[in-house]
HTML snippet that shows the backbone in 3Dmol.js (N, CA, C, O; Angstrom):
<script src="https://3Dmol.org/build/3Dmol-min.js"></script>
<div id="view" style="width:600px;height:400px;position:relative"></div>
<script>
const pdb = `
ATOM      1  N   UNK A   1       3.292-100.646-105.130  1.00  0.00           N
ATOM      2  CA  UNK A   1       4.227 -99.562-104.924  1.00  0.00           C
ATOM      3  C   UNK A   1       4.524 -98.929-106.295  1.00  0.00           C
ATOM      4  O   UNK A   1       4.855 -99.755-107.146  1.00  0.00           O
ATOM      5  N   UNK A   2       4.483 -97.760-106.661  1.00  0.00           N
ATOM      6  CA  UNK A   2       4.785 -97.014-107.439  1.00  0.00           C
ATOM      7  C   UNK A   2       6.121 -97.221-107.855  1.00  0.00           C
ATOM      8  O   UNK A   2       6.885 -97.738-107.040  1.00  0.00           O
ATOM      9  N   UNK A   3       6.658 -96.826-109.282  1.00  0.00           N
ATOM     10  CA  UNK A   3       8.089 -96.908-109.385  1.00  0.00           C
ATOM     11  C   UNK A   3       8.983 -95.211-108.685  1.00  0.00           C
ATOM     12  O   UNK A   3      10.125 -94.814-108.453  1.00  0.00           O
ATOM     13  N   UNK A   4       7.891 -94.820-108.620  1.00  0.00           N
ATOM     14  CA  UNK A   4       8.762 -93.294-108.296  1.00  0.00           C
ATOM     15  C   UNK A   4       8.747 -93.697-106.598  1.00  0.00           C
ATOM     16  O   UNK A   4       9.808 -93.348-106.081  1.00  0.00           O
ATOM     17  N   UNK A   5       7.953 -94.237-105.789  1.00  0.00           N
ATOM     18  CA  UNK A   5       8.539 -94.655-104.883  1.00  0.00           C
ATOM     19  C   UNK A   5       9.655 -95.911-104.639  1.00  0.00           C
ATOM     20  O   UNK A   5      10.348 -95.917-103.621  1.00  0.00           O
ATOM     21  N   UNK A   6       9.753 -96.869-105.569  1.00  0.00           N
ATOM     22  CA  UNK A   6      10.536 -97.672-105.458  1.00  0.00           C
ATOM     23  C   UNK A   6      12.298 -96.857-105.752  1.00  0.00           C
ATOM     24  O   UNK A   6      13.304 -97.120-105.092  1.00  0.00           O
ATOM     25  N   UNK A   7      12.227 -96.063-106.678  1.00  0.00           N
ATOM     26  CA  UNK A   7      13.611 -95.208-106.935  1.00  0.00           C
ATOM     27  C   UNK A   7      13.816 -94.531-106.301  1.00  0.00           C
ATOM     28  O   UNK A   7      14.958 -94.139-106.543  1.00  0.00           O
ATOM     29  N   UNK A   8      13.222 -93.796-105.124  1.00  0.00           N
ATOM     30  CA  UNK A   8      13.253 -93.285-103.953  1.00  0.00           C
ATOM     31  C   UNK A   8      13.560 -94.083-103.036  1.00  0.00           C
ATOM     32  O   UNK A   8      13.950 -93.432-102.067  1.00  0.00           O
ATOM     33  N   UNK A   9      13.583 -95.191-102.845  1.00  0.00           N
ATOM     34  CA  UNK A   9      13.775 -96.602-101.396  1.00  0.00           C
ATOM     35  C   UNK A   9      15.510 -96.781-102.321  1.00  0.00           C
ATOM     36  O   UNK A   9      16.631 -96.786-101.812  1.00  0.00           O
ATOM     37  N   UNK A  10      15.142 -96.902-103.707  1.00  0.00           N
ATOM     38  CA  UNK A  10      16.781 -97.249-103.828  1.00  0.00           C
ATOM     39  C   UNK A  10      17.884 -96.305-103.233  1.00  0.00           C
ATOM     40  O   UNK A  10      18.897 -96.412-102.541  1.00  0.00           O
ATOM     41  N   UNK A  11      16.977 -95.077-104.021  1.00  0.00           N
ATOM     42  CA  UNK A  11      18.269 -93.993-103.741  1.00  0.00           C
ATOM     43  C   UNK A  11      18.659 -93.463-102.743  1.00  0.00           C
ATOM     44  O   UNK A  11      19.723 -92.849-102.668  1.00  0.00           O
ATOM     45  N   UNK A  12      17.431 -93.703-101.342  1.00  0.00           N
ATOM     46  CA  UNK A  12      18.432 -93.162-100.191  1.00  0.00           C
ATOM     47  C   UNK A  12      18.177 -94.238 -99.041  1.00  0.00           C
ATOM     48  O   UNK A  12      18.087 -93.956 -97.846  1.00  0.00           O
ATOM     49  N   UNK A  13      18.069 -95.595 -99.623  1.00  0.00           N
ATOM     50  CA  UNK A  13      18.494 -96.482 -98.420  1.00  0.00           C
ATOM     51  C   UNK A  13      19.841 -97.791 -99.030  1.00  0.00           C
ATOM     52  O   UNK A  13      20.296 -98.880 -98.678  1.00  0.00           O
ATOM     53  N   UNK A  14      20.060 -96.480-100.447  1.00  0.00           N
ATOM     54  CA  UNK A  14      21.696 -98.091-101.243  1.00  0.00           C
ATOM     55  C   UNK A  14      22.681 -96.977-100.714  1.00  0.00           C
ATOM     56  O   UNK A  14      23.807 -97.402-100.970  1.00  0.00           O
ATOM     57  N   UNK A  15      22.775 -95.808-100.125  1.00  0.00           N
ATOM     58  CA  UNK A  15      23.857 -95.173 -99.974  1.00  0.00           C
ATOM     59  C   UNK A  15      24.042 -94.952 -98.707  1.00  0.00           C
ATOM     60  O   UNK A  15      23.224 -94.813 -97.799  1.00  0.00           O
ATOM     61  N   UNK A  16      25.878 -94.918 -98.717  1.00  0.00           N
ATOM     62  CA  UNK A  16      26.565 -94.807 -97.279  1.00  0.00           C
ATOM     63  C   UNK A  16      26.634 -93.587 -96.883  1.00  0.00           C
ATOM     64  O   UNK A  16      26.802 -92.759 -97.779  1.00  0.00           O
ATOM     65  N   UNK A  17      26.526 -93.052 -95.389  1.00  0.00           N
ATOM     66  CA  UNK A  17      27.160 -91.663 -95.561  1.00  0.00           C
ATOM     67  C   UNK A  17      27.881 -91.728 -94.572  1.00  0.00           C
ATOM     68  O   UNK A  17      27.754 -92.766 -93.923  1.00  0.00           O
ATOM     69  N   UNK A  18      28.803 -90.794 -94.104  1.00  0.00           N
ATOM     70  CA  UNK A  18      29.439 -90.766 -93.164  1.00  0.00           C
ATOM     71  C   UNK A  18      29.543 -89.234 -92.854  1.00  0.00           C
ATOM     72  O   UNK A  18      29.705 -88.240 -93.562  1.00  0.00           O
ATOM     73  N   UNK A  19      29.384 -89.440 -91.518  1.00  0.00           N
ATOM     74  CA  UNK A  19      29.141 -87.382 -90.593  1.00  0.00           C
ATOM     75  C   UNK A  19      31.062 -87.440 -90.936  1.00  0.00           C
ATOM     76  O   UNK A  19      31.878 -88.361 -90.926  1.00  0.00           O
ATOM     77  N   UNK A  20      31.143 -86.186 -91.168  1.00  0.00           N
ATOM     78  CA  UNK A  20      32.571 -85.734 -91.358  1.00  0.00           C
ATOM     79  C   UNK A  20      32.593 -84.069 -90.378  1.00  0.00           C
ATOM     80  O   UNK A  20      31.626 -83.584 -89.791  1.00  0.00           O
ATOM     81  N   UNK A  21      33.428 -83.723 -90.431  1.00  0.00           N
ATOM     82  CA  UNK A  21      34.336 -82.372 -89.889  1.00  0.00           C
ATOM     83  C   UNK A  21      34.507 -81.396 -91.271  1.00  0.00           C
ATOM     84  O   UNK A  21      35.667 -81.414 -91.683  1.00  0.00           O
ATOM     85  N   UNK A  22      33.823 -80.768 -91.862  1.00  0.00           N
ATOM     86  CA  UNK A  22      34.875 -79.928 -92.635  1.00  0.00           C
ATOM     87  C   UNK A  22      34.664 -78.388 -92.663  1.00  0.00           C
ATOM     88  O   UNK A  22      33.581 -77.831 -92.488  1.00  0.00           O
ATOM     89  N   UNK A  23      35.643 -77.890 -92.863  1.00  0.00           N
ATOM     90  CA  UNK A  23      36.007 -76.515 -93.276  1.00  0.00           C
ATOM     91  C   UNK A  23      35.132 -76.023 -94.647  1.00  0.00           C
ATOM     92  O   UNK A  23      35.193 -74.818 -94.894  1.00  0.00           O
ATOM     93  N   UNK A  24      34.462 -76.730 -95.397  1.00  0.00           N
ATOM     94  CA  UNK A  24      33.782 -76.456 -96.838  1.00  0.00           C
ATOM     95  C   UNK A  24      32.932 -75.144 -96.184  1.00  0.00           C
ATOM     96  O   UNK A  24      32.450 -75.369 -95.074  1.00  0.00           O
ATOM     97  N   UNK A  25      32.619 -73.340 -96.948  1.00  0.00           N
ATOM     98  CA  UNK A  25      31.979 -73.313 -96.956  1.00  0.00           C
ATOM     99  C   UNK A  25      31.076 -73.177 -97.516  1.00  0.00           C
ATOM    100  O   UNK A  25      31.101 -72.291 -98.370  1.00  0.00           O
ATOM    101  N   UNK A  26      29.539 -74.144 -97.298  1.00  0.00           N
ATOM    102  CA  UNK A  26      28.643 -74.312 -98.371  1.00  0.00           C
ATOM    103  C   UNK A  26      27.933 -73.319 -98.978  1.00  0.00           C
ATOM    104  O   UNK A  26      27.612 -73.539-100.146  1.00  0.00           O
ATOM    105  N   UNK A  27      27.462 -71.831 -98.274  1.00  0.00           N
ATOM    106  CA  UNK A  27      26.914 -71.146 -98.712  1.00  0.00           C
ATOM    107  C   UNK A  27      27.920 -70.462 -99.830  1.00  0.00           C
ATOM    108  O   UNK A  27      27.791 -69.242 -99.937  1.00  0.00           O
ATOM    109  N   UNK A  28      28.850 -71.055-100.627  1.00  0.00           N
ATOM    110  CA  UNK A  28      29.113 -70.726-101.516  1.00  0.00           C
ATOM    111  C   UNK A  28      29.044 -71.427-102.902  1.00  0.00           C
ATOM    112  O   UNK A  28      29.413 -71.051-104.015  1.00  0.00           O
ATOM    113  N   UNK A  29      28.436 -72.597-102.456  1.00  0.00           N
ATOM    114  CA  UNK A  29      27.667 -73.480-103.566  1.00  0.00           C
ATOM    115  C   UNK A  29      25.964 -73.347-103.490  1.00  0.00           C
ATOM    116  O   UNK A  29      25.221 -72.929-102.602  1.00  0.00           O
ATOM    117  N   UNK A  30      25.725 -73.867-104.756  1.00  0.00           N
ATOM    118  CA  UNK A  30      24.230 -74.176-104.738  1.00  0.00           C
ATOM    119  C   UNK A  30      24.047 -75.957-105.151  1.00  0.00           C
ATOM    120  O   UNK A  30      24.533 -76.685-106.017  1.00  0.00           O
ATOM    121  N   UNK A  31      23.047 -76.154-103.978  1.00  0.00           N
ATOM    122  CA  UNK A  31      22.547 -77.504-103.641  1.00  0.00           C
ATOM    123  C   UNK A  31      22.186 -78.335-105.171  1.00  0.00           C
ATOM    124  O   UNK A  31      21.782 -77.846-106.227  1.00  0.00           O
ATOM    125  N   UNK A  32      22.371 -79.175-104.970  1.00  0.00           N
ATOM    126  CA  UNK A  32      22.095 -79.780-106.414  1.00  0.00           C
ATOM    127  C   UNK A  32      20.386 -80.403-106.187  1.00  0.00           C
ATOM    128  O   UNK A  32      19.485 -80.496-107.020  1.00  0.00           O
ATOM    129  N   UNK A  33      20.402 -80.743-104.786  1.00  0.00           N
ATOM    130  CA  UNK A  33      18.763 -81.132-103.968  1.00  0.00           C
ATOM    131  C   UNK A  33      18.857 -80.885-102.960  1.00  0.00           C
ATOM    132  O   UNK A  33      19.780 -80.955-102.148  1.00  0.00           O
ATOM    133  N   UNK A  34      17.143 -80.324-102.908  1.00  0.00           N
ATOM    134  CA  UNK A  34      16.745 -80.438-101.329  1.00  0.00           C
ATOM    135  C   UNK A  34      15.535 -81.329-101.198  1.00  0.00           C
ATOM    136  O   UNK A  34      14.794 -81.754-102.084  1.00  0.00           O
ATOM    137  N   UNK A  35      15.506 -81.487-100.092  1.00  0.00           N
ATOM    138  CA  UNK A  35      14.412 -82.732 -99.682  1.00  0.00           C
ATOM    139  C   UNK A  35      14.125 -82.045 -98.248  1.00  0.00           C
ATOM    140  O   UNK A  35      14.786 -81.133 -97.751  1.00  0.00           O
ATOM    141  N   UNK A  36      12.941 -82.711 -97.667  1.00  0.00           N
ATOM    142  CA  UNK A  36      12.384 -82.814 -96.334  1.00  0.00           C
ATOM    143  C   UNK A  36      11.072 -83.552 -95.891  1.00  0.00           C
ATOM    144  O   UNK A  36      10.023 -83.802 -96.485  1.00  0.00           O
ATOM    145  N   UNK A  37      11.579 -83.834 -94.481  1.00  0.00           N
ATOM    146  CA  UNK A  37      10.364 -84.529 -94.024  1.00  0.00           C
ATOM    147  C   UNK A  37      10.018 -83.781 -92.796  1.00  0.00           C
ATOM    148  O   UNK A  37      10.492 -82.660 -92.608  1.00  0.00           O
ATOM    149  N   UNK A  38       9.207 -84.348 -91.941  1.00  0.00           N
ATOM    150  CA  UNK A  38       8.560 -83.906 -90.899  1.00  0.00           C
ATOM    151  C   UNK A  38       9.513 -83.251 -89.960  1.00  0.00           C
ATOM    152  O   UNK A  38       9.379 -82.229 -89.287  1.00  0.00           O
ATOM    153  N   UNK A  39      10.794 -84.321 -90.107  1.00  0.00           N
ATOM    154  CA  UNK A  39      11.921 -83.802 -88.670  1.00  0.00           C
ATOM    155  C   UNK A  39      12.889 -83.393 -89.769  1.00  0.00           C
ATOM    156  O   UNK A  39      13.299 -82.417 -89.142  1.00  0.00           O
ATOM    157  N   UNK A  40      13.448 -83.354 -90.672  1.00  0.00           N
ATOM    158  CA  UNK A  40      14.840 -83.102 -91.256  1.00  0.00           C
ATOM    159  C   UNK A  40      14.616 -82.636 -92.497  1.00  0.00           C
ATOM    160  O   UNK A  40      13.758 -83.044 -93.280  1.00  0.00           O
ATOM    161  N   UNK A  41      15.510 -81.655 -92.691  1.00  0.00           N
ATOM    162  CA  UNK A  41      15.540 -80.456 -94.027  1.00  0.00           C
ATOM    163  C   UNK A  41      17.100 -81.028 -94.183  1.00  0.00           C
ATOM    164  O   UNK A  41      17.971 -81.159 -93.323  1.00  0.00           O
ATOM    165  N   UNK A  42      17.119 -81.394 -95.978  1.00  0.00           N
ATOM    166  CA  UNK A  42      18.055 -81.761 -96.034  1.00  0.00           C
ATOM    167  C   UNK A  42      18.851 -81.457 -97.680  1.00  0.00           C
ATOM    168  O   UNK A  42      18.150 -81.614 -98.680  1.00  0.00           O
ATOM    169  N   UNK A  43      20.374 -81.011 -97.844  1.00  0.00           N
ATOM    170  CA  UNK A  43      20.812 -80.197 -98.646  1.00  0.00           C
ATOM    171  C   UNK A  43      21.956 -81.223 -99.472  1.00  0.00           C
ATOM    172  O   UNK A  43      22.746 -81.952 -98.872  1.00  0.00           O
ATOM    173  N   UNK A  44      21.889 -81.144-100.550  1.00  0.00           N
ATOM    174  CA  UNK A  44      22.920 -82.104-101.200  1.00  0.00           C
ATOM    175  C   UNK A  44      23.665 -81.105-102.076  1.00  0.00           C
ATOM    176  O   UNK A  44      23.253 -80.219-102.824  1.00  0.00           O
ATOM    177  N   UNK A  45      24.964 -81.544-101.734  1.00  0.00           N
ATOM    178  CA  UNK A  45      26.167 -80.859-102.468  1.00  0.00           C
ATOM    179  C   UNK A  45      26.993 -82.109-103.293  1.00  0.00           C
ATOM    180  O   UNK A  45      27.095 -83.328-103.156  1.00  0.00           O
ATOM    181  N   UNK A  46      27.541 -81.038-104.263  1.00  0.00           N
ATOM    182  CA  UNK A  46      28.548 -82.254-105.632  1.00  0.00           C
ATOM    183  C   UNK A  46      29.857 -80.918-105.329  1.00  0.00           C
ATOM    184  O   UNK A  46      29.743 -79.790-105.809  1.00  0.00           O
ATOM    185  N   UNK A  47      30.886 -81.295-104.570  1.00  0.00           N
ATOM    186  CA  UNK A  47      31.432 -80.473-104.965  1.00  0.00           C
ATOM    187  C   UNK A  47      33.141 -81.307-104.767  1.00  0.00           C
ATOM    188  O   UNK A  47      33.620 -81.896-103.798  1.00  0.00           O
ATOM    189  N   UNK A  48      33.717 -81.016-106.179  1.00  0.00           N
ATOM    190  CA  UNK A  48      35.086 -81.439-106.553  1.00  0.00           C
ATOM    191  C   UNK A  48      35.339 -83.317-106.373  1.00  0.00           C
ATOM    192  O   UNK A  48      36.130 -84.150-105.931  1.00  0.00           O
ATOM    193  N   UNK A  49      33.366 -83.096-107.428  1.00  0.00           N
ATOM    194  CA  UNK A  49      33.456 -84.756-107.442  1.00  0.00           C
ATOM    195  C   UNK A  49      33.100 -85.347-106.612  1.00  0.00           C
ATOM    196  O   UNK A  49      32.795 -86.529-106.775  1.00  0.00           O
ATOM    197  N   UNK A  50      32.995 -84.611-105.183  1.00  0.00           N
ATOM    198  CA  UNK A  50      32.231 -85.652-104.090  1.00  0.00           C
ATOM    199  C   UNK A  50      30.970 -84.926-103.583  1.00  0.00           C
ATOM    200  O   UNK A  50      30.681 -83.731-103.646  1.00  0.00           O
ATOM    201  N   UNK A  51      30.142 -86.218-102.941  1.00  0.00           N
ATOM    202  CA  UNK A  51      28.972 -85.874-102.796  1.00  0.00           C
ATOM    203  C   UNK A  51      28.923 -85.569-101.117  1.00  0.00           C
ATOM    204  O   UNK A  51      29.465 -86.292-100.281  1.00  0.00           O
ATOM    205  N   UNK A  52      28.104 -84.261-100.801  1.00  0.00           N
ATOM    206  CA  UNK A  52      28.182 -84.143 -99.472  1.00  0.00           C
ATOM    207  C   UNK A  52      26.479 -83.526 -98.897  1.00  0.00           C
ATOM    208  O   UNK A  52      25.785 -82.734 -99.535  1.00  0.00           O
ATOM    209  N   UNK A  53      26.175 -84.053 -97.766  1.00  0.00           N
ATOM    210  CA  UNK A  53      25.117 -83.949 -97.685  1.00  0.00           C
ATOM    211  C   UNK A  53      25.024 -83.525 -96.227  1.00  0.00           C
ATOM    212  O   UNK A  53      25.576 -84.027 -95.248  1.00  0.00           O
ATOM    213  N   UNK A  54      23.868 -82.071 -96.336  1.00  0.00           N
ATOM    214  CA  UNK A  54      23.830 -81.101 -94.567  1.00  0.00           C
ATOM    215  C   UNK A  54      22.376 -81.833 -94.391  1.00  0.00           C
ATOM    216  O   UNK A  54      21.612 -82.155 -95.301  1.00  0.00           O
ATOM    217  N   UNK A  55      22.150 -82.055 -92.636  1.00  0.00           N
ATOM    218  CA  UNK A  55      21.059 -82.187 -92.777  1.00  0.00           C
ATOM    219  C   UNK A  55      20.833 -81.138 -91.199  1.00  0.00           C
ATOM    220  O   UNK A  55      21.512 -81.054 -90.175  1.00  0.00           O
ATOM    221  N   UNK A  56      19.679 -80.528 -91.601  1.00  0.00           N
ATOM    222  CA  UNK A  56      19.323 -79.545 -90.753  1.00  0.00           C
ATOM    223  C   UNK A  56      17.868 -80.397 -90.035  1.00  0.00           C
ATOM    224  O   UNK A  56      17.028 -80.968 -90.731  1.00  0.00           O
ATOM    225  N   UNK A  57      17.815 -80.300 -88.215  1.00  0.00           N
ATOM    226  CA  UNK A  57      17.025 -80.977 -88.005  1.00  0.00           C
ATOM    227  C   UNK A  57      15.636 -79.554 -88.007  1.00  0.00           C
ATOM    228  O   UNK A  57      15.722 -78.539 -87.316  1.00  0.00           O
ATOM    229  N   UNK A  58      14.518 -79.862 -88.918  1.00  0.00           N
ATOM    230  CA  UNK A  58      13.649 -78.963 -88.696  1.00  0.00           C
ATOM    231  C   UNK A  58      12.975 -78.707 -86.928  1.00  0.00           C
ATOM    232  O   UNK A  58      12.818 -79.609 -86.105  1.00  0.00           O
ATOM    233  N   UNK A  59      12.627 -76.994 -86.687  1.00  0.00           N
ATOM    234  CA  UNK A  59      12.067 -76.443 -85.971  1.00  0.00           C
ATOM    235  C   UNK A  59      13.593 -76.146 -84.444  1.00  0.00           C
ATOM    236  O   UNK A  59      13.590 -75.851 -83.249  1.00  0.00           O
ATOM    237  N   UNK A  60      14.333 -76.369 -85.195  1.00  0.00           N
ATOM    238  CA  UNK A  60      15.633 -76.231 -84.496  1.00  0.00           C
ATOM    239  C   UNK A  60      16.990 -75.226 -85.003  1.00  0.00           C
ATOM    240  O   UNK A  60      17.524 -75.280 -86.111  1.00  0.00           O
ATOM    241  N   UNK A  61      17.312 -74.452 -84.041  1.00  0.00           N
ATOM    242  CA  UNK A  61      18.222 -73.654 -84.246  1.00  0.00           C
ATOM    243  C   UNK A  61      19.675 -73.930 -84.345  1.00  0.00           C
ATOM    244  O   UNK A  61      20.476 -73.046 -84.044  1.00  0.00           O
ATOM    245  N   UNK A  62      20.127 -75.272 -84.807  1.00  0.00           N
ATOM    246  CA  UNK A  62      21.824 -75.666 -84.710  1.00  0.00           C
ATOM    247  C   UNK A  62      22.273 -75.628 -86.053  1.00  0.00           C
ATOM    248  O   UNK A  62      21.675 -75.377 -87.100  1.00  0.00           O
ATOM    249  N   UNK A  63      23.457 -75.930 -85.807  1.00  0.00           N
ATOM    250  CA  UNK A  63      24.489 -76.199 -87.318  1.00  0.00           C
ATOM    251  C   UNK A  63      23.768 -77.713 -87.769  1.00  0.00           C
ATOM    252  O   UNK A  63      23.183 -78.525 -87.052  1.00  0.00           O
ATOM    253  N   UNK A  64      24.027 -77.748 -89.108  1.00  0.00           N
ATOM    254  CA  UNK A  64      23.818 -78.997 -89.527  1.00  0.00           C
ATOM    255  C   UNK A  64      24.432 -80.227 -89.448  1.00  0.00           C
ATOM    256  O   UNK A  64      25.579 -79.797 -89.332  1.00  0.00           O
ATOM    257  N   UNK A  65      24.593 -81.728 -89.414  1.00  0.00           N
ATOM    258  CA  UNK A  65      25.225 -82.553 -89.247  1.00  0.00           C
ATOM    259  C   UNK A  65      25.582 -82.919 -91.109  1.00  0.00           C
ATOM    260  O   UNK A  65      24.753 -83.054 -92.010  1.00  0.00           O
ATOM    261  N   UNK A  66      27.289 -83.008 -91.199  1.00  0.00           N
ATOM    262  CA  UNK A  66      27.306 -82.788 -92.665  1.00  0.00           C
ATOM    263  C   UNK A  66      27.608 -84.188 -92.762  1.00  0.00           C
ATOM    264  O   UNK A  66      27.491 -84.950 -91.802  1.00  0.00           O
ATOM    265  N   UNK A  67      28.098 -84.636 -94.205  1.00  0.00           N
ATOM    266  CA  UNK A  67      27.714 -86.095 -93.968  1.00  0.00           C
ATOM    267  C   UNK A  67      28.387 -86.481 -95.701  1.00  0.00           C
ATOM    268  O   UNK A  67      27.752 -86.023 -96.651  1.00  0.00           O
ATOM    269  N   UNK A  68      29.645 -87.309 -95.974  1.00  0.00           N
ATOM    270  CA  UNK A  68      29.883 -87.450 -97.067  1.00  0.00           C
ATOM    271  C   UNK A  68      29.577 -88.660 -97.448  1.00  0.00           C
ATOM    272  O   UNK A  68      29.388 -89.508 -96.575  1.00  0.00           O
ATOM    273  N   UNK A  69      29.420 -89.130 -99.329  1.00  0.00           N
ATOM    274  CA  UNK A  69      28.737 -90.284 -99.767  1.00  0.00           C
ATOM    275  C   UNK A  69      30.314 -90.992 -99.663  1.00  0.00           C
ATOM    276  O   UNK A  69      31.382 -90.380 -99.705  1.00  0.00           O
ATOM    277  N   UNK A  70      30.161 -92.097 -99.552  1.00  0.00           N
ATOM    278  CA  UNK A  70      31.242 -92.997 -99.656  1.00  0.00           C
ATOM    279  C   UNK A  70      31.410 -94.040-100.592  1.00  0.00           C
ATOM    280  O   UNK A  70      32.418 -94.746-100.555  1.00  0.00           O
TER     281      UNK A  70
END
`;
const viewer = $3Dmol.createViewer("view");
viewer.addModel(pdb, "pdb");
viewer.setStyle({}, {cartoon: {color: "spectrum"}});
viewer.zoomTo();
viewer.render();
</script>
């Protein structure tokens, strides 16, 4: 295994997230990352210190499920 895949297994299977409710709106920030895979396009926000993350399911027309780090 590569180390750029091993820092990839750390970094998004050591973190919590939790789907939240909020009023934020994002299109007034810019993403700090984006990522995607086959099913999910996905947007990371830093904003006022916390980390919040949209994930849009690709080939689908809905709102995103938002999702804060804990």
């Amino acid at each position: 295994m590569t180390d750029n895949m091993k820092e990839w297994i750390e970094k998004y299977f050591s973190e919590t997230w939790k789907e939240i409710e909020t009023d934020i709106d994002f299109s007034k920030y810019k993403p700090i990352s984006t990522s995607e895979s086959l099913h999910i396009y996905e947007e990371r926000y830093e904003i006022d210190g916390k980390k919040y993350r949209l994930l849009y399911p690709i080939a689908y027309n809905r709102e995103p499920s938002i999702e804060i780090l804990m």
